[in-house]
N, C-alpha and C positions, 0 to 999 in steps of 0.2 A: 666644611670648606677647607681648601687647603692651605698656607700660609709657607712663604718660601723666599728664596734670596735668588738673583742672578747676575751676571758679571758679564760687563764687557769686553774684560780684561787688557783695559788700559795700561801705558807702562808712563807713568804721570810724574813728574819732578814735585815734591813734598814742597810748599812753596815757602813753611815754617822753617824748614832743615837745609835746603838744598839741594838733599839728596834725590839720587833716580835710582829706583832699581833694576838689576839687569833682569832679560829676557830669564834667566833662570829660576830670581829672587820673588820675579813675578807669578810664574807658572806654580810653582813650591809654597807659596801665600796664597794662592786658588785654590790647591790640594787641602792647605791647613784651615781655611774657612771652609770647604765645603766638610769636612769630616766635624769640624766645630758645630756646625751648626744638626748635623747630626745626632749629635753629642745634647747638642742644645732640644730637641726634639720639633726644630722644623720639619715640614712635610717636604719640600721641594729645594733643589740644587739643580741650576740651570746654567749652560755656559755659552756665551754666544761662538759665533765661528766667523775668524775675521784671516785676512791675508797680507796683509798690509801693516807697517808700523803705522802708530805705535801701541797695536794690540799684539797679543801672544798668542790666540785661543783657535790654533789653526786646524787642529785636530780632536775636536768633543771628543768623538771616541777611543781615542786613548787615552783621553784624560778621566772622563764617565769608565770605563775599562778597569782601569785601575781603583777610582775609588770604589766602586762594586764590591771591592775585593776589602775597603780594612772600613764601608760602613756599613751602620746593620738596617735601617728602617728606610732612611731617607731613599725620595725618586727621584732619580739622576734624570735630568733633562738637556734640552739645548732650547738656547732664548734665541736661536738662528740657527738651523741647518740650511746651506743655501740651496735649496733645489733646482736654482740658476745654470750654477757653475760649476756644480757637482755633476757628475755621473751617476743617472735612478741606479745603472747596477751594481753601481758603489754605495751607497747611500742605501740597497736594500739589503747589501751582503751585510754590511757593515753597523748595522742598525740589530739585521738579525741574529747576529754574534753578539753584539751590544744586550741583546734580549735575553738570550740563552745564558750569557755570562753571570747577569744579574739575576736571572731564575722571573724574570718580568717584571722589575724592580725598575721600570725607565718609559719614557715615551718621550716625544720629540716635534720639536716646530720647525715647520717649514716656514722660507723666510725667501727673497728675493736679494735682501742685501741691498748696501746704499752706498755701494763705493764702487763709480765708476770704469775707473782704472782696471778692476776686479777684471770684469768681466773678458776686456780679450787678451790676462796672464792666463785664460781657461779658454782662450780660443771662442768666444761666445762675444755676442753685439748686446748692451745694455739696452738699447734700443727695441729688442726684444723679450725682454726684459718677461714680461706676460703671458706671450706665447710658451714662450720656457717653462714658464712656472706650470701651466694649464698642460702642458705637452708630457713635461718630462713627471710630472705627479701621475698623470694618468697610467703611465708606466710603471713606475714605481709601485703603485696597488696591483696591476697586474704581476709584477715579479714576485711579490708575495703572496698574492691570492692561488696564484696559478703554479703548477708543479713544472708544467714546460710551457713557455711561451714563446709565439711567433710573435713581430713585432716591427710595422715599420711605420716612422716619422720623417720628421723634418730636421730637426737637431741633431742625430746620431744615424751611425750607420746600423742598416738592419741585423734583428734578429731571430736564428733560425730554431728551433727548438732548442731554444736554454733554459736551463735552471740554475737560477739562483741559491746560492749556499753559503752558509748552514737556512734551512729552511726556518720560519717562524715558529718560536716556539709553542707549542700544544696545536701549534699548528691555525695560530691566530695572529696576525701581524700586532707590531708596539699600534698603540695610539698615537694618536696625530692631532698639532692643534696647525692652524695656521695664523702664521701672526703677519700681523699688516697695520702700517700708521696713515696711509692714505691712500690705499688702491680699495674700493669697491670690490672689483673683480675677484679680489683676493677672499674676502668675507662669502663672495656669491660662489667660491672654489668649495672652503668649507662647507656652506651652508649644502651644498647640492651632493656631498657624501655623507653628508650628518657628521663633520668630523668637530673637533673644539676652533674655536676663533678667541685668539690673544691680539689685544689691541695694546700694544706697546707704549702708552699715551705720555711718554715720560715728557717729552718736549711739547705736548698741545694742549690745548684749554679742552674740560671736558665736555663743553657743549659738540667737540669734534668728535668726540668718543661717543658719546651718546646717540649721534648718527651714526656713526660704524655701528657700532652693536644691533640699536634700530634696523640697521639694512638687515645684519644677517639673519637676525631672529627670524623676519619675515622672510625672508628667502627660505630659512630651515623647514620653518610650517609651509611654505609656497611647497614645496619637495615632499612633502606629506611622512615627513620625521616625525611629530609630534606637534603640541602647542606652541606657540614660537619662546614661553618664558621655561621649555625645558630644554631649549639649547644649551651646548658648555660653552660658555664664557671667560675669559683669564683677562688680570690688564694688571698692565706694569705700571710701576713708581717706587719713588726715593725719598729716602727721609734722612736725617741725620738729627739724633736725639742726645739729650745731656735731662738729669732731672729737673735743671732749672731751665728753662725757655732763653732767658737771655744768654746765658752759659753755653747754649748749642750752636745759638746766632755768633755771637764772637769767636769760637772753633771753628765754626762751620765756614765765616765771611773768606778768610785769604784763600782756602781751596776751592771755593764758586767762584770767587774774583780771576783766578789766574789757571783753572782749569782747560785745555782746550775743549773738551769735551761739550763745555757749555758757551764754546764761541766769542767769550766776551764779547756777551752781549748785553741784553737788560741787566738790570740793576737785578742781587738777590730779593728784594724786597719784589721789585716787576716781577719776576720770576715764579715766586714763591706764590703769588697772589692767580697767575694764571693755569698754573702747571699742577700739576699732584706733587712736585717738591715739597716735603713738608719738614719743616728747622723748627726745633721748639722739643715739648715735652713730651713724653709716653703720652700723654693723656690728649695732647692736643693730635697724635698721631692718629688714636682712635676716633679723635671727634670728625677729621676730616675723613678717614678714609671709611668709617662705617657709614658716612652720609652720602658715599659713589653707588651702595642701594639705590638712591631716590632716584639715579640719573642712566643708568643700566639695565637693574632689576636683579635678581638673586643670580652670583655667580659661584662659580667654584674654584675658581683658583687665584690666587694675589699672591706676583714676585713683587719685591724690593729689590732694588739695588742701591748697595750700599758700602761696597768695596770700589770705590772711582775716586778721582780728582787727583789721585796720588795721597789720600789718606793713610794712613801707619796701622800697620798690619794688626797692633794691637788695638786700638780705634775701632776696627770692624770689626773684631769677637766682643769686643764691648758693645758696639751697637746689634749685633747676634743676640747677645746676651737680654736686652732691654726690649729686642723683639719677642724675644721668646717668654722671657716671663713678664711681662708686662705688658703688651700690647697683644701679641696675639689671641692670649688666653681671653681676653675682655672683645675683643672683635668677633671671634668665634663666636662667641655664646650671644653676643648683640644677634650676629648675622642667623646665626640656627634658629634663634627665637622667632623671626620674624621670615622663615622661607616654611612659603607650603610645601603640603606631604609630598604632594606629585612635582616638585622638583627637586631633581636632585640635589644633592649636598656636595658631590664629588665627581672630579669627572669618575668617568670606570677606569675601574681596576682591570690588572692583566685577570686575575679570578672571576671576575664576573664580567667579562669579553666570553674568555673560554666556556663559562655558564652558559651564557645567550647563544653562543655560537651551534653547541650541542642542543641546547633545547629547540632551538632552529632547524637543527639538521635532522632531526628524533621527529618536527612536526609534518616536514617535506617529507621525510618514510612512509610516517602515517598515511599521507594523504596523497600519494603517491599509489598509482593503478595496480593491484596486484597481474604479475608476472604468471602467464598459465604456461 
C-alpha cells in the first residue's frame, strides 16, 4: 500500500505568529516538504491545482517538473488536475512531458474543482461542470491512445488529424485516478475505464465514503474489470501528531480555530469526531486510520494532508518525519497482513502498465488471422 502527503497549498496567516507568507515563501516550503518527505521514504507527493487566492498551486507540472529532477523514489502526483477548466490537449501534452521527464515516476487525478468563480476565468459554465468532466476525459484518452486523432465535441473547437506531443512514454499513457467528494457520476467515470477512484473524504463522515467507494467497486465489476474488491482505491485525510495526545490538541487547537480552510465551523472536538481529522498520537493515528479497512475494503493508496492551516514550515517535516517512522511502517504491515493475494497492494506501476500493455499486444498477434 502506498503512504503519501498532499497539499492544497494554502497561503494561511500562522495564527501563533502573525505572520503570512508570501506567494513565493509558500511555493519554496512545497518544493522543501515534498523532497523531504522523499528523503523521508514516503511513496506519494501530490499537489492540488487551484487558481484563485489564497492558494499558489496553479501549475502541478512545473512544480512535479522540477522536483522529478532533485528527487529520487518518490511519485509525483496531483490531488486535482482540473479536467473542467483545462484544455485535454494541454493536460495530455503536459502530463506526457511530465511522464517522459520523470522516466514514469508520476500519475495524476482528475478533479472538477470546487470554486465557482473558476470556471468562466476558463471561459467554461460550472453549471456544466459534468458534462466537462465526461467529455473532455474522453478525449484526453484518445489523445494519448491514439497517434492522430479526429475529434469533435461540445466544449472545444474541432479536431482534425492531431497529435499530441511528446507522445506517452513506452507508449503507455500516466495513470489516472479520479477523485470526487460527492458526485456519483464521477466514481461511475472511473469505474467504466477501470481507472483508480480517490475519495478525498477530508470534510465528510465515513459513512459517505463508504457509499462512494460501494458505488464504484460495483460499477468496476458491472464493467467486467474484475472482482469489485480489486478495484484501486485512494482516500484522503489529516492528522497533526505530537507524541503525547494532549500536546498535539493544544498546538493543534489555534490553527483549526482560526484556519479558513475549516470554515469556522464545528468545534475541533465536532470535527475530529466525524471527519478522518485525527489530533493526538502516532499510535492513535494508526488506530483510526487502519480501521477505514472495515468501512472500504483493501485499498492502495492513503494521502495526508498536513502542511495547511498556516502551520510552520518546520512543523510539517516534523509531522513528515512521525509519519514516516512511526505510523506508516505499523499501517503498512497491519494493512498487507490482512489483504488477499488477488488484490492488489499497489495501484500499477508505469513498469507493469507497460508489462500488460505488451503482453496484450503479443496475445491480439497471436490470435490474430494469419495474413496469406
Amino acid at each position: 500500500m502506498q503512504f503519501g502527503i498532499f497539499s492544497v497549498s494554502d497561503v494561511t496567516t500562522d495564527p501563533t505568529t502573525g505572520e503570512t507568507p508570501d506567494d513565493t515563501q509558500r511555493v519554496r516550503s512545497m518544493l522543501t516538504i515534498a523532497q523531504h518527505a522523499d528523503q523521508a521514504g514516503l511513496d506519494v507527493f501530490a499537489t492540488g491545482e487551484h487558481h484563485n487566492p489564497p492558494f499558489v498551486a496553479s501549475s502541478p507540472t512545473t512544480m512535479l517538473g522540477y522536483l522529478a529532477g532533485v528527487t529520487k523514489d518518490i511519485i509525483l502526483s496531483t490531488s486535482t488536475t482540473l479536467i473542467t477548466t483545462n484544455d485535454p490537449v494541454k493536460i495530455a501534452e503536459d502530463y506526457a512531458m511530465l511522464q517522459v521527464i520523470s522516466g514514469g515516476r508520476m500519475d495524476l487525478m482528475m478533479g472538477r474543482g470546487n470554486t465557482g468563480p473558476v470556471y468562466p476565468w476558463f471561459g467554461q459554465d460550472i453549471r456544466q461542470g459534468i458534462p466537462l468532466a465526461i467529455e473532455n476525459y474522453a478525449l484526453l484518452r484518445r489523445l494519448w491512445e491514439e497517434d492522430v486523432v479526429d475529434w469533435e465535441g461540445n466544449f472545444r473547437t474541432p479536431l482534425r488529424g492531431f497529435t499530441a506531443t511528446p507522445r506517452p512514454l513506452d507508449g503507455v499513457p500516466p495513470f489516472v485516478w479520479h477523485g470526487s467528494i460527492r458526485s456519483p457520476e464521477i466514481a461511475e467515470q472511473a469505474a467504466y475505464y477501470s481507472d483508480g477512484f480517490f475519495h478525498n473524504n477530508i470534510f465528510w463522515p465515513m459513512s459517505h465514503t463508504k457509499q462512494m467507494v460501494r458505488f464504484y467497486r460495483q460499477r468496476f465489476e458491472h464493467y467486467g474489470h474484475g472482482p469489485a474488491d480489486t478495484a484501486i482505491v485512494g482516500l484522503g485525510g489529516q492528522v497533526f501528531m505530537r507524541k503525547n495526545s494532549q500536546d498535539a490538541w493544544n498546538e493543534f487547537r489555534p490553527y483549526f480555530d482560526n484556519a479558513p480552510v475549516y470554515g469556522h465551523g464545528p468545534s475541533m472536538e465536532d470535527f475530529t469526531a466525524t471527519t478522518p481529522l485525527t489530533v493526538g498520537s502516532p499510535q492513535q493515528v494508526i488506530d483510526r486510520y487502519a480501521s477505514m479497512r472495515e468501512d472500504v475494503g483493501d485499498y492502495q493508496r492513503q494521502l495526508f494532508l498536513i502542511d495547511h492551516a498556516g502551520l510552520p514550515l518546520k512543523t510539517v517535516l516534523e509531522q513528515i518525519d512521525l509519519l514516516a517512522e512511526e505510523v506508516v511502517p505499523v499501517l503498512r504491515k497491519e494493512m498487507e497482513a490482512k489483504r488477499p493475494e488477488h488484490v492488489p497492494a499497489n495501484p500499477p506501476s508505469h513498469a507493469e502498465r507497460v508489462a500488460a500493455a505488451r503482453a496484450k499486444a503479443a496475445e491480439d498477434k497471436a490470435g490474430a488471422p494469419a495474413v496469406s
